[in-house]
N, C-alpha and C positions, 0 to 999 in steps of 0.2 A: 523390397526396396522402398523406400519413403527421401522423400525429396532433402536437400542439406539443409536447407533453415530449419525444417521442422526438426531434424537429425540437431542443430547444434543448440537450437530452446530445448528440446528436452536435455541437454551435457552440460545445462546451465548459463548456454551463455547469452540471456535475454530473451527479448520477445523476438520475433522470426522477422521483423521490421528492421529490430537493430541488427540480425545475424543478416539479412542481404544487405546490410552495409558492409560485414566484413568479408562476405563474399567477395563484390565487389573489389571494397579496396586490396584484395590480395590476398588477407591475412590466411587463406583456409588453402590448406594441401591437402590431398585424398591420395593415397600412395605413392610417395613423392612427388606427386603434379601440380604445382598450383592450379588451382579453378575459379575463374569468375563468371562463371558462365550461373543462374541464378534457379534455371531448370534443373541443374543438377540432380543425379539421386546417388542415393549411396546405398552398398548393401552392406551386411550385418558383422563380413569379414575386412570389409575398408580400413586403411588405417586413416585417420581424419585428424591432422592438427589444425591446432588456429595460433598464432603468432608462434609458431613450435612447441607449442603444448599439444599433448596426445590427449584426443576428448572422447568420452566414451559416455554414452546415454544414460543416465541415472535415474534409479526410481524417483515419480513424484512424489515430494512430500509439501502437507501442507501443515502448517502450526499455526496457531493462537499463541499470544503472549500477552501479559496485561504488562504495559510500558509503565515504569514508575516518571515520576518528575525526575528533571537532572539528567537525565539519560537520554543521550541524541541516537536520532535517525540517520544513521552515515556508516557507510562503509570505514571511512576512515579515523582513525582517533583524533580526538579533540581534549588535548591536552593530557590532560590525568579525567576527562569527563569520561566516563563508561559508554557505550555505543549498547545499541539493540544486539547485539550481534554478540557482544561479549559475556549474554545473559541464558546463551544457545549452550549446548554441546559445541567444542569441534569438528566433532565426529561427522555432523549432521553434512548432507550437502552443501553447494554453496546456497546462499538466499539471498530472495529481495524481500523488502516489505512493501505491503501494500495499501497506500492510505496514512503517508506520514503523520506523524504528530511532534508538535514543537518541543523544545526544550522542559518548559512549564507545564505542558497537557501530560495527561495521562489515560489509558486504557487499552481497550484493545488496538492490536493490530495483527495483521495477518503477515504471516512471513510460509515463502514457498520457491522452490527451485525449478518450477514450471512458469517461464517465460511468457508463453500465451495468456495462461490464467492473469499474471498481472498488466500484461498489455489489456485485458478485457477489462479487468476491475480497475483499474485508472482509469480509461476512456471516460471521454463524457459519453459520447452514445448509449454506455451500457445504464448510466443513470442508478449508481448503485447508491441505497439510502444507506445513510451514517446518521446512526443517534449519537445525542451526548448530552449528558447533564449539567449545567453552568450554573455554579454561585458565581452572585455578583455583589459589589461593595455599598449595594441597598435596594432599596424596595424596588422592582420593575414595574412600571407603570405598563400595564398588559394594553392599553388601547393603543401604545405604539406597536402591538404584536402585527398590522396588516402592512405595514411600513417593512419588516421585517420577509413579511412576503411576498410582500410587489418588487419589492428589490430597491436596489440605490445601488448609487456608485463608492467604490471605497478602494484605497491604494492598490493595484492589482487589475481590478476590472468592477465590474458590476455584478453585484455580490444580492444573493439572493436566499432567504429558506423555503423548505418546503410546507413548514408547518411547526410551530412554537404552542405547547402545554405548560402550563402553570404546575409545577410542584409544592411551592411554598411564596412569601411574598417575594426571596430572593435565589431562587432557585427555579431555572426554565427550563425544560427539555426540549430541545433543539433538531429541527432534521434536516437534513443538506442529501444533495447531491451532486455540489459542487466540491472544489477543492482548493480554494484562494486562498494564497497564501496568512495563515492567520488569521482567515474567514470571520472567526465567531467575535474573536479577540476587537478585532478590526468595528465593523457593525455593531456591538456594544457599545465602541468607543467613540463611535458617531455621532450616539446621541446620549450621553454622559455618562455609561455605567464603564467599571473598572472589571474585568473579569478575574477573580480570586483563585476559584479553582474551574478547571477545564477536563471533565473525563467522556471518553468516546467507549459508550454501554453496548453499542452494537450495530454489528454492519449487515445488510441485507438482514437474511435470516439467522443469521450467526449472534449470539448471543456471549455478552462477558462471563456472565453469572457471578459468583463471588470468588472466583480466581485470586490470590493473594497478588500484592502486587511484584513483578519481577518473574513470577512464575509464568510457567508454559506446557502445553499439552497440543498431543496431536488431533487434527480434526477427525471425524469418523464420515466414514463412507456417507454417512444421511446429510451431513455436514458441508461434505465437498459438494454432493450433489444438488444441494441448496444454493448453492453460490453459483449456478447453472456455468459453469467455467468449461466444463467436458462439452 
């Protein structure tokens, strides 16, 4: 027996935060019973809906996909714009991604139908480093690189890196462990540069590599265990 939240993140439905909210509000039956009770366990023969969907435990999967530009982060459609989601099989479980990226960025992202794993890799606590490589619309004057690490304020909150390398005069590699919204774009824009192009190389130990863009592949066991998410 293993407790319901943990039972309804693994059937996809979130992190075990958001599933004792549906606890709570009602939404979860366990052989015809509503349950809100948050102790809950279920065993292996239960039947367990949530808003009257039958939900059943689904193998972890975790993917890599290199996001092209143009292609939004969203469950739901945006127009005639393509979603992440639309670049998957069907087939596959449900997923989240984790570690948005904007309209205009591009690179990796991770998508997975283990709820906890992405509660952990969001958090700040977990402090997970993201690379990325930024052209800008001219030279970067690198002695404003410590300005960059002490941090400032920028629309959103106070906005910070962990560390800025020179690649060329208009090209930085950037490291965050924050998530503000359009972080990089933002702190560029501060202090006069234009950010051209935006690609995210790599998350913790997990690496892009030359992945074409649009394409996807699954993680490997040394991969998952890398992102210390287990």
């Amino acid at each position: 027996m293993i407790r319901l939240n943990k039972f309804l993140a693994a059937a996809g439905h979130g992190s075990r935060r958001s599933c004792d909210t549906l606890i709570r509000d009602g939404k979860v039956v366990i052989n015809g019973k509503t349950v809100t009770n948050l102790a809950t366990r279920v065993k292996p023969t239960d039947a367990v809906t949530v808003s009257g969907r039958r939900c059943r435990q689904e193998e972890a999967v975790y993917l890599l996909l290199n996001k092209p530009t143009s292609v939004v982060c969203s469950r739901i459609a945006q127009g005639r714009r393509r979603t992440v989601f639309d670049l998957v099989p069907e087939d596959l479980a449900r997923l989240f991604y984790i570690g948005r990226l904007d309209l205009d960025s591009e690179g990796l992202l991770i998508l997975t139908n283990d709820g906890d794993a992405a509660q952990k890799l969001t958090h700040p606590s977990h402090k997970l480093e993201k690379t990325y490589v930024v052209e800008l619309d001219r030279d970067f004057d690198f002695e404003l690189a410590p300005r960059f690490v002490n941090g400032f304020m920028i629309e959103g909150g106070y906005a910070k890196t962990e560390a800025m390398f020179k690649i060329s005069k208009r090209h930085v590699k950037v490291i965050l462990t924050q998530g503000l919204k359009r972080q990089i774009r933002l702190m560029f824009l501060k202090h006069g540069y234009k950010v051209k192009k935006l690609q995210r190389v790599q998350m913790g130990s997990l690496k892009l590599g030359k992945m074409r863009p649009g394409m996807w592949r699954l993680l490997t066991d040394d991969e998952i265990a890398g992102l210390k998410v287990r």
